[in-house]
C-alpha positions in Angstrom: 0.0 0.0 0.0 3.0 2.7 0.7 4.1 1.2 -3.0 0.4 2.2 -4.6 0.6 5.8 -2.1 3.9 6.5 -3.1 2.6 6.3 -7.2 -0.1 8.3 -6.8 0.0 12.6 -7.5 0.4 15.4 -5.7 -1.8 18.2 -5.8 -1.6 22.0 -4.3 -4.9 22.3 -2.8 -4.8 26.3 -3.6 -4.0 25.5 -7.1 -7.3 24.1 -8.4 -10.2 25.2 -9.5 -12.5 23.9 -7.2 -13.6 20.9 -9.1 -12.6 18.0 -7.3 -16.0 16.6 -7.0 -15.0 15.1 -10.8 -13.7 11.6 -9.9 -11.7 9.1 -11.8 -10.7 5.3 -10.7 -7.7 4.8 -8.2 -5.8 3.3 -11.5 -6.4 6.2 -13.9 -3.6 9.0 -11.6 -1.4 6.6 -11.1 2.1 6.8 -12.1 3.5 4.5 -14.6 0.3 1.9 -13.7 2.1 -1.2 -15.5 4.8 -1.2 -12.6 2.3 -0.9 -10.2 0.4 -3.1 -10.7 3.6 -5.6 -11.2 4.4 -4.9 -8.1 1.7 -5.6 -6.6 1.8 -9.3 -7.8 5.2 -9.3 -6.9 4.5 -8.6 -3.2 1.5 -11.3 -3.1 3.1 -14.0 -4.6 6.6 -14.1 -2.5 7.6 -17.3 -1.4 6.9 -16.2 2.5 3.7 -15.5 1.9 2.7 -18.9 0.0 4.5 -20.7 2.8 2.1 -19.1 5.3 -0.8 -20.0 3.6 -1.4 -16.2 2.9 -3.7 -14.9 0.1 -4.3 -18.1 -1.4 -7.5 -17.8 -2.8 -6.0 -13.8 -4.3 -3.0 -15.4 -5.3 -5.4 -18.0 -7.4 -7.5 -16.4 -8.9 -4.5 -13.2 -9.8 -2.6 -16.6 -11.7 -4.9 -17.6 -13.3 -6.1 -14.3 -14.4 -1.9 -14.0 -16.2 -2.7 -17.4 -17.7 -5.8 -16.1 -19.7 -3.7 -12.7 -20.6 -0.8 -14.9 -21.9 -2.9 -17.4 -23.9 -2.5 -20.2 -21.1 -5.5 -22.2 -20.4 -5.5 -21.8 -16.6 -5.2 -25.5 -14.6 -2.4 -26.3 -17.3 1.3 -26.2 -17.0 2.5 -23.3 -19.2 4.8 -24.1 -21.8 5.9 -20.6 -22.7 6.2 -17.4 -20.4 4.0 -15.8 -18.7 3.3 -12.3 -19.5 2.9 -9.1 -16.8 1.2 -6.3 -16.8 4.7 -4.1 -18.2 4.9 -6.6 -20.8 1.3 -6.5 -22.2 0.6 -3.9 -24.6 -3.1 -3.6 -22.7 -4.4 -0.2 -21.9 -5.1 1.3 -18.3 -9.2 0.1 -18.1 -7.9 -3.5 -20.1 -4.9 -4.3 -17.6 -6.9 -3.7 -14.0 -9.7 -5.8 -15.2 -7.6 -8.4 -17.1 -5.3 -8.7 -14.2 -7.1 -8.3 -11.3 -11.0 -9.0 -12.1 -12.7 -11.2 -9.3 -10.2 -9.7 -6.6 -10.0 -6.7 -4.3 -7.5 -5.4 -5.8 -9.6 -4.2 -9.0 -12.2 -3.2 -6.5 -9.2 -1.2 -4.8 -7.7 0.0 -8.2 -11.2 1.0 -9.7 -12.4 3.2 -6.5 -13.5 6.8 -7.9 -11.3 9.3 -6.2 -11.6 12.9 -6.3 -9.6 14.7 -9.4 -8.9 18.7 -9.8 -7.8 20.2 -12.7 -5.3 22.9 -12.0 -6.9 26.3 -12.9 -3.3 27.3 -14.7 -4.2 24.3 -17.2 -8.1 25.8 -17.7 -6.9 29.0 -19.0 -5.2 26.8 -21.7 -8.8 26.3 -23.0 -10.9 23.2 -23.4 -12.3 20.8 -25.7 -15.8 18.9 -25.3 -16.9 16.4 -27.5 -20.3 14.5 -26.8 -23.0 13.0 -28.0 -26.3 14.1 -27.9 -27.8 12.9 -24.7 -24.8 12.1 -23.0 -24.2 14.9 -20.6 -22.6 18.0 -22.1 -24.7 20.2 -20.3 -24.3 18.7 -16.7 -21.0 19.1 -17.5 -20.9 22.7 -18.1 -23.2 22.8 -15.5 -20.6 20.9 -13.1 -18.1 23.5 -14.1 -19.7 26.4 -14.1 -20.9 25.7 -10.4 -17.6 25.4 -9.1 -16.8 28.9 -10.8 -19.6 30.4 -9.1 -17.9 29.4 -6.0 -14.7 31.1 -7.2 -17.0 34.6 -8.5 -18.2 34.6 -4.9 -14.6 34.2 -3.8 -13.7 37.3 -5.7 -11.2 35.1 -7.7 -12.6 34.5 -11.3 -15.9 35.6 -13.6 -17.3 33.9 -15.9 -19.0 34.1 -19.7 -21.3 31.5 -20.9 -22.5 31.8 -24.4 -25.9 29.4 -25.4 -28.1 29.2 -28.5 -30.2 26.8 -26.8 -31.6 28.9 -23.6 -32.0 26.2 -21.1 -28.5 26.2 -19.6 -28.8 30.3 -19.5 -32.6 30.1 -17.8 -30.9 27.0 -15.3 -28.0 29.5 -13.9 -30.0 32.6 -14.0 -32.8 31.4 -11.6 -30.2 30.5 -9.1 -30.5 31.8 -5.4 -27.3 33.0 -5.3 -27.7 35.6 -8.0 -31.1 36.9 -5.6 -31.2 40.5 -3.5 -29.2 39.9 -0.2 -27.0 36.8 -2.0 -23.4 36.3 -2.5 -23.6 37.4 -5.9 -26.7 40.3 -5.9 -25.8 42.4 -9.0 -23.2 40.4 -10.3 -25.3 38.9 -13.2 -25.4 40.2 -16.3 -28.3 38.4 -19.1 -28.0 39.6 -22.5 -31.4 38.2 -24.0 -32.8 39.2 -27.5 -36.4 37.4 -26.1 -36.6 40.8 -23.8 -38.0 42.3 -27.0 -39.7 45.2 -24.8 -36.4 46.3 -23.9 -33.6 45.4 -26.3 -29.9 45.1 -24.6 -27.8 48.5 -26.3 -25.3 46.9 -28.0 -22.9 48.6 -30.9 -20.8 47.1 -33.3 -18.4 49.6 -34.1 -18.3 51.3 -30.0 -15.2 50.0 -28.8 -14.4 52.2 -25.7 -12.1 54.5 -27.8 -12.5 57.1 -25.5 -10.5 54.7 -22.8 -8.2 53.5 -25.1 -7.3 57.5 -25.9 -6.0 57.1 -22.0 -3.0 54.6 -23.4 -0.2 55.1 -24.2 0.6 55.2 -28.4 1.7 51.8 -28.7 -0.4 50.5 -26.6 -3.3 52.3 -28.1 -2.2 51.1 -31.9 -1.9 47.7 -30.6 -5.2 47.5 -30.1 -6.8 49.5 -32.8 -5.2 46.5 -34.6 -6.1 44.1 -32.6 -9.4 45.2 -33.3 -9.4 45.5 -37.1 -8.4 42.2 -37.0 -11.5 40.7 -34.9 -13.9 42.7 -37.2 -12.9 40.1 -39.7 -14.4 38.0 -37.9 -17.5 39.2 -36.7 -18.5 40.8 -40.3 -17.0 37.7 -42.1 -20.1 35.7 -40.8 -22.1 38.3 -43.2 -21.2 36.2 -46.2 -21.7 32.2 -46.8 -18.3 31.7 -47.0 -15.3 32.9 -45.0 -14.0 36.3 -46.9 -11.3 36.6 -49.9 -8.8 38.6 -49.5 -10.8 41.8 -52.0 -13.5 41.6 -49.3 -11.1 41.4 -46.4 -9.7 44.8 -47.6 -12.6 46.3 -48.0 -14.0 45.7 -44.5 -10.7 46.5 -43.1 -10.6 50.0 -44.1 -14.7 50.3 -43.7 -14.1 49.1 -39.9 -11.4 52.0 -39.1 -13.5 54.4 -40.9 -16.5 53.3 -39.0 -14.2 53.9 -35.5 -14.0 57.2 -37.0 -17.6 58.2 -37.1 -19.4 59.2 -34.0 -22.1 57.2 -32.7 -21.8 54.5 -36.2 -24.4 51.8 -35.6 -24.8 48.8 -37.9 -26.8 51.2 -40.0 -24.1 53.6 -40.6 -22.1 50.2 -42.1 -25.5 49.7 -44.3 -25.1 53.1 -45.6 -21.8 52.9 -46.3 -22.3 50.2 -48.7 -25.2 51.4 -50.4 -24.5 53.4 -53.8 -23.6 56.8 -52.7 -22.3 56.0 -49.2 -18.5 57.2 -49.8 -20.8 60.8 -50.2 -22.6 60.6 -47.2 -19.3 60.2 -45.2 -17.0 62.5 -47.4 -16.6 64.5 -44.1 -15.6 61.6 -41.9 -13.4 60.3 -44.9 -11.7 63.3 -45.2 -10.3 63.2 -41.3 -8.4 59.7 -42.7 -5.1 59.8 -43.7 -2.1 57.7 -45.7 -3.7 54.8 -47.3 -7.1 54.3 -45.2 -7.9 58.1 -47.5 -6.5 56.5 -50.8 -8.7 54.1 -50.9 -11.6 55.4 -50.2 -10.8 58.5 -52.4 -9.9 56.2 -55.3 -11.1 52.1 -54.9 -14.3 52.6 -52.6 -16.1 53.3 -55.6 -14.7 51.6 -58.4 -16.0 48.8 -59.8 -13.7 46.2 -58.6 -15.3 46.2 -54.9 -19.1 46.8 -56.2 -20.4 43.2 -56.3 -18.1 43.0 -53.3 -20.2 45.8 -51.3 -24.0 44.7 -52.9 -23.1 41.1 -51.8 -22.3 42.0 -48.2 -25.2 44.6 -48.2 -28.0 41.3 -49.4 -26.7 39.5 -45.9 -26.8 42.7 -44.2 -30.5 43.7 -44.8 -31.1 40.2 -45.0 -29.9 40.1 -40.7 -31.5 43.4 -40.2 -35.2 41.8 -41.3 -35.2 40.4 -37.8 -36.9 42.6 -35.9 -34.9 41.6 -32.6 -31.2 41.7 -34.0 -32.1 45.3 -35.4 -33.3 46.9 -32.1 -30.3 45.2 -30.4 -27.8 46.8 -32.5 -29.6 50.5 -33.6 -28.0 52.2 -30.1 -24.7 54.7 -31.1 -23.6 53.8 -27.5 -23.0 50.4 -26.0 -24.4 50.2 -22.6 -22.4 46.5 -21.8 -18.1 47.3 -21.6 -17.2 43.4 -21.6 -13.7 45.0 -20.5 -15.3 46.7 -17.4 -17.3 43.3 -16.8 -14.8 40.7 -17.0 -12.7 42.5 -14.3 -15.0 43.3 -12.1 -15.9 39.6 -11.5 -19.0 39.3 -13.1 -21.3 36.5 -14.1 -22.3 37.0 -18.1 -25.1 34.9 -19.6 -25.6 35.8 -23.2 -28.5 33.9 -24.8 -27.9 34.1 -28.7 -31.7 32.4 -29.0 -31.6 30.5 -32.2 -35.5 29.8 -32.2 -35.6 33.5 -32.2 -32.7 35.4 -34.2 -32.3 32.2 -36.7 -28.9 30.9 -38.3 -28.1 34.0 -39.6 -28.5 36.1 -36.9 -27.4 34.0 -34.0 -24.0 33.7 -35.9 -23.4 37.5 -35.9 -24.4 37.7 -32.7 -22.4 35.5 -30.9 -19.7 36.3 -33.0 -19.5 40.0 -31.9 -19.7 38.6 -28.4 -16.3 36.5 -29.1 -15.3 39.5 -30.5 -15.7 41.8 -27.7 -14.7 39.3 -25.1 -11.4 38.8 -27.5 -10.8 42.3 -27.6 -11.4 42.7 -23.7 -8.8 40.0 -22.9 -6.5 41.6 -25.2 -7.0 45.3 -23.4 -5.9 43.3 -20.2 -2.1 44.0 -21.7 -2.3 47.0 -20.1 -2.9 45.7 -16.6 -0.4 44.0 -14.4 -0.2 40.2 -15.0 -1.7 40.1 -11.0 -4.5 42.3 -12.1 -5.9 39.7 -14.8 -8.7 37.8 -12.9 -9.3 34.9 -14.6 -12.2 35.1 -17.0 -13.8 31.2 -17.9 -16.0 31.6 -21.2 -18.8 29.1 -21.9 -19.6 28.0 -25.7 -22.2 25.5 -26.2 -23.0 24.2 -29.5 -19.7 26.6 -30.6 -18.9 25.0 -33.6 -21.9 27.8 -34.9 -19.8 30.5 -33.9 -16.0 29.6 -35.2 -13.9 30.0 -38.3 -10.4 30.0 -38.9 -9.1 32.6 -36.6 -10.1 30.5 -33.5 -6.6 29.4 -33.0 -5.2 33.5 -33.1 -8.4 34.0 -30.7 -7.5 31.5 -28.7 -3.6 31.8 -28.2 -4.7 35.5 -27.7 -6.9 34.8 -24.8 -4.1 32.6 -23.2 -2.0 35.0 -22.8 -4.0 37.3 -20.6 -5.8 34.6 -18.3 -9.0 33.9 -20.6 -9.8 30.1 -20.8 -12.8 29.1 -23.5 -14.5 26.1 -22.6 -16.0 24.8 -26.3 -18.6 22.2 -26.5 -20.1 20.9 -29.3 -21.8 17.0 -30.6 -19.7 15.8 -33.1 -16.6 16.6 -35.1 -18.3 17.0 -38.3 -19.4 20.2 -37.2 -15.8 21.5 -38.0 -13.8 21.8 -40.5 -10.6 19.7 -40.8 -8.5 22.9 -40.6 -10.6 24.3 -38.2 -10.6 21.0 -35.4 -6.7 20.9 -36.0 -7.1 24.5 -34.6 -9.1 23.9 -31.4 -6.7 21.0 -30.8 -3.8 22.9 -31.0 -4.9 24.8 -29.0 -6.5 23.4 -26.2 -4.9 21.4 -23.0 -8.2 19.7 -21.9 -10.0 17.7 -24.3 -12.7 15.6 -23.0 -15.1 13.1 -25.4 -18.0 11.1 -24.6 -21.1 9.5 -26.3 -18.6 9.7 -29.8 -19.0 7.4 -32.9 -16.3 5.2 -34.0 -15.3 7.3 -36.7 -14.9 10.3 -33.8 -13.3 7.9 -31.7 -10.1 7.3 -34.2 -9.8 11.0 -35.2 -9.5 12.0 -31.4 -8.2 9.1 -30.1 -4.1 10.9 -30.7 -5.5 14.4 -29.2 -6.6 12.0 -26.0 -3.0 10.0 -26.1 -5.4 6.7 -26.3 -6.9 3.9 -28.4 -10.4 4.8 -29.8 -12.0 2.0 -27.9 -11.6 3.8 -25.0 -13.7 6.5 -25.6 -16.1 4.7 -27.3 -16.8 2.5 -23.9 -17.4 5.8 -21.9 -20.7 5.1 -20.3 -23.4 8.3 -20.0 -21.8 11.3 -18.2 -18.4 9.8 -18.5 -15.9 10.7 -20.2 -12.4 9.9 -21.9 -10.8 12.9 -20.6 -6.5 14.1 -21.2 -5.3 16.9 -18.8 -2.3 18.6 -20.3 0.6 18.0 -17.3 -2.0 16.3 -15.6 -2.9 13.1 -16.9 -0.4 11.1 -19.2 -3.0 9.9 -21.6 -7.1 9.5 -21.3 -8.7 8.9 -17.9 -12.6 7.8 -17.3 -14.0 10.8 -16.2 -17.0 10.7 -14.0 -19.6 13.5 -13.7 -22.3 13.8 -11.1 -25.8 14.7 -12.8 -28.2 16.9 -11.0 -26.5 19.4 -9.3 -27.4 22.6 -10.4 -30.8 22.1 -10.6 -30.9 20.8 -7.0 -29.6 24.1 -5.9 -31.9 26.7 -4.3 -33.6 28.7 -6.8 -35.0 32.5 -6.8 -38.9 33.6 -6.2 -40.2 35.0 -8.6 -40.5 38.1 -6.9 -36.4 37.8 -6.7 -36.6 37.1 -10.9 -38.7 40.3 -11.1 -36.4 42.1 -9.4 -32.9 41.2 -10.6 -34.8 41.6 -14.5 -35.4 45.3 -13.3 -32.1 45.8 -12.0 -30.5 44.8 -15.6 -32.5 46.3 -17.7 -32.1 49.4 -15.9 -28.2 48.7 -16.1 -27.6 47.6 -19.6 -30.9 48.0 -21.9 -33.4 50.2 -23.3 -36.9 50.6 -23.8 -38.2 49.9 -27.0 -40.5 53.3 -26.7 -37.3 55.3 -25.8 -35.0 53.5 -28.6 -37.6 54.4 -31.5 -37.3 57.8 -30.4 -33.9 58.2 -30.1 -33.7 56.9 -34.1 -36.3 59.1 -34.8 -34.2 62.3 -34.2 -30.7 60.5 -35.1 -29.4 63.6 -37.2 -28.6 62.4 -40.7 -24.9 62.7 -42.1 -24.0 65.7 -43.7 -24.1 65.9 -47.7 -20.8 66.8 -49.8 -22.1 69.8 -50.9 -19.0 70.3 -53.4 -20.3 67.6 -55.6 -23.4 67.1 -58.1 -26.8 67.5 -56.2 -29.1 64.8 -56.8 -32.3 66.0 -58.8 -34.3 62.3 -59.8 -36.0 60.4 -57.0 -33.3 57.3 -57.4 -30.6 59.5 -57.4 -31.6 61.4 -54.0 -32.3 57.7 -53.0 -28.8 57.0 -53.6 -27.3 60.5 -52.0 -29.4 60.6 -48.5 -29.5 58.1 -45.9 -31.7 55.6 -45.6 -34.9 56.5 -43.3 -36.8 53.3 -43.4 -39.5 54.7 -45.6 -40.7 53.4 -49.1 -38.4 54.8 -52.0 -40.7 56.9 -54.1 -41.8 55.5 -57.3 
């Protein structure tokens, strides 16, 4: 027993994240398990023992356990050698049971014992593979829980992103979150079904008047930085990921956007209607170097206008929806992820599919891996010990990725962000895209998988495919980076968020009132506020539009039938 003690991990209590009610057999954290477990045949079958009469019915039933694994029909004499657990090529599940089935010691070896994953490794990211029905939400659920506990603790915050609702209704109703609890006005819900009063969100608000406070470098950095995540968040306007012509053209559309004060998605739609260089001549006019060139000489040309009318289709295509519209029609965003994230905050964003649709819910969780991007990358600025760690939630997240998740995700790294991505099945991403997110991730965990899924993960997981294929519900094959020298069987307990104490509704009422107050608007208030929006001024040395169409073309777009 001081052999098995001795093999067996050491782990700081103050350096884990609080989730040691995970469990894994005895076996699974051992060190180097084939010389364990030869050792623990060699101390029950020496000679002193035997010659006591010690362990005999152990030490029979252990013999001729070797005899079936070496192809020797027990009861006979062997006539070639024996083989031992370091000499059979069996994995970590195979060898306890093959070995020691019918004995104590497999009861011994295959005793769940608590298992913590290092919060240092989390902010490495994570990788969840499972089936439907398997447990993917309980273990978010499991997860998120013990981040709670941190939140209250004052050490972490937490971001969970769900197209789904019923993981974002679960957390939200929880006690904790009521008047008087731990964590009273530490919830933030962003949710598009609030249609009454619509969350102010902006595209193109960035907090430029805090990054003004930076220092030049600092400040360029993440103008950058920016540009670059506006790829991504506008790229989901097209089918496709974006060529390199319409890469250009929303890069220099984005920092003239960051230019214009109070510029809403509408401003964008402007922009890229015929005539919108005009509107903004002004604005354009304040750019300089090559951002003026080419709007003074390639905006307009006809080598970006199917470019522009192609992005403008999917534009007013998204802005149909009613909901996504009223979300993003505010010049000023009332939610400063940046603020949030630092402040310890708990941040349930609802992308409601049944509601925004494919489209829709793409954009908008998109701009929300965006911003949270952008926050973590703002953090350069603080002190490494000023960085509380920030644990983002994405269910179903294959709906929100492309190819920049590995930049977003070696980004996020760096300044004590750790995505947790969930999804059902691999074929949900691209080839390119899963080499990506397992680049990029030190926990990968996979459950409920079909063979096929099995074999392509079984390298990430350092283990056959069999093994994760025999994970029973809410199990799973699970690889720890540093932790864990190939898969372990993962156990997750079901049930216990929803057993936790949950608000009245009196308490819902409430904490709604308190958010919407904080971070929305009414609908009555918004339609007002677009209502006396002044319109951008015209470039009064050009031609003045006379026809109908071409006034059409030269003034903003109100909303109202063109004339005819």
């Amino acid at each position: 027993f001081v052999g098995l003690m001795r093999s067996l991990p050491e782990f700081e209590p103050d350096a884990t994240d609080g989730s040691a009610s995970l469990t894994v057999p005895l076996y699974a954290v051992c060190n180097d398990l084939p010389d364990v477990a030869d050792r623990i045949m060699g101390t029950l079958f020496k000679a002193h023992l035997g010659d006591f009469g010690l362990f005999a019915q152990l030490r029979e039933t252990i013999y001729d356990n070797i005899c079936r694994v070496s192809g020797v029909p027990p009861g006979t004499e062997p006539k070639k050698p024996l083989v031992l657990p370091s000499e059979s090529k069996l994995g970590a599940n195979e060898m306890v049971e093959a070995f020691f089935a019918g004995t104590p010691i497999f009861d011994l070896l295959s005793a769940p014992v608590p298992f913590s994953i290092p919060q240092s490794v989390r902010t490495g990211h994570m990788h969840i593979v499972a089936g439907s029905g398997h447990g993917k939400t309980q273990t978010l659920q499991h997860f998120i829980l013990r981040d709670l506990e941190a939140v209250v603790a004052g050490r972490a915050s937490i971001i969970v992103i769900d197209s789904q609702s019923d993981l974002i209704n679960t957390i939200a109703g929880l006690k904790v979150f009521a008047p008087g609890e731990p964590l009273a006005d530490r919830l933030v819900l962003i949710d598009p079904t609030d249609i009454e009063w619509p969350v102010a969100l902006n595209l193109f608000d960035v907090g430029l008047e805090r990054l003004d406070r930076y220092s030049p470098l600092d400040r360029e950095r993440l103008i950058n930085s920016i540009l670059e995540l506006y790829d991504f968040v506008l790229g989901s306007l097209l089918d496709a990921g974006m060529t390199q012509k319409q890469s250009v053209i929303f890069r220099y559309i984005t920092r003239l956007l960051l230019h214009i004060p109070d510029a809403t998605i509408h401003t964008l739609r402007e922009l890229l209607e015929d005539g919108g260089a005009g509107r903004y001549r002004a604005h354009i006019e304040h750019l300089s170097g090559s951002a003026r060139a080419f709007f003074d000489n390639e905006f307009d040309g006809k080598e970006f206008t199917a470019t522009k009318r192609q992005v403008l289709r999917r534009l007013y295509g998204i802005l149909e929806n009613q909901t996504f519209e009223r979300m993003f029609s505010h010049p000023k965003s009332k939610l400063d992820l940046f603020a949030e994230m630092n402040a310890g905050k708990v941040i349930l964003i609802n992308t409601a599919k049944d509601l925004l649709k494919e489209s829709s819910t793409e954009i908008f969780g998109r701009f929300f891996i965006a911003m949270i991007a952008q926050a973590a990358q703002e953090r350069a600025v603080l002190p490494p010990a000023s960085r509380l760690p920030t644990f983002v939630y994405v269910d179903e997240a294959n709906d929100y990725f492309d190819r920049t998740i590995g930049t977003i995700l070696s980004q996020a790294r760096k300044y004590n962000v750790g995505l947790l991505l969930a999804h059902q099945f691999l074929g949900q991403l691209e080839p390119k895209l899963h080499e990506a997110v397992a680049a990029n991730t030190a926990i990968k965990f996979a459950g409920g998988v079909s063979a096929k899924d099995a074999r392509a993960l079984a390298g990430d997981l350092r283990t056959d495919a069999g093994f994760s294929e025999a994970q029973p519900k809410l199990s799973f094959a699970a690889f720890v980076k540093g932790v864990t020298g190939r898969a372990v069987s993962l156990q997750i307990m079901a049930g216990e968020m929803e057993s936790r104490e949950r608000m009245s509704d009196e308490e819902r009422l409430a904490v709604k009132d308190a958010m919407r107050k904080r971070y929305a608007v009414n609908i009555a208030e918004l339609a007002q506020s677009v209502e006396t929006k002044p319109k951008p001024e015209a470039n009064t040395s050009e031609h003045q539009p006379d026809t109908p169409a071409e006034k059409a073309i030269a003034e903003p777009d109100d909303g109202q039938p063109m004339e005819w």
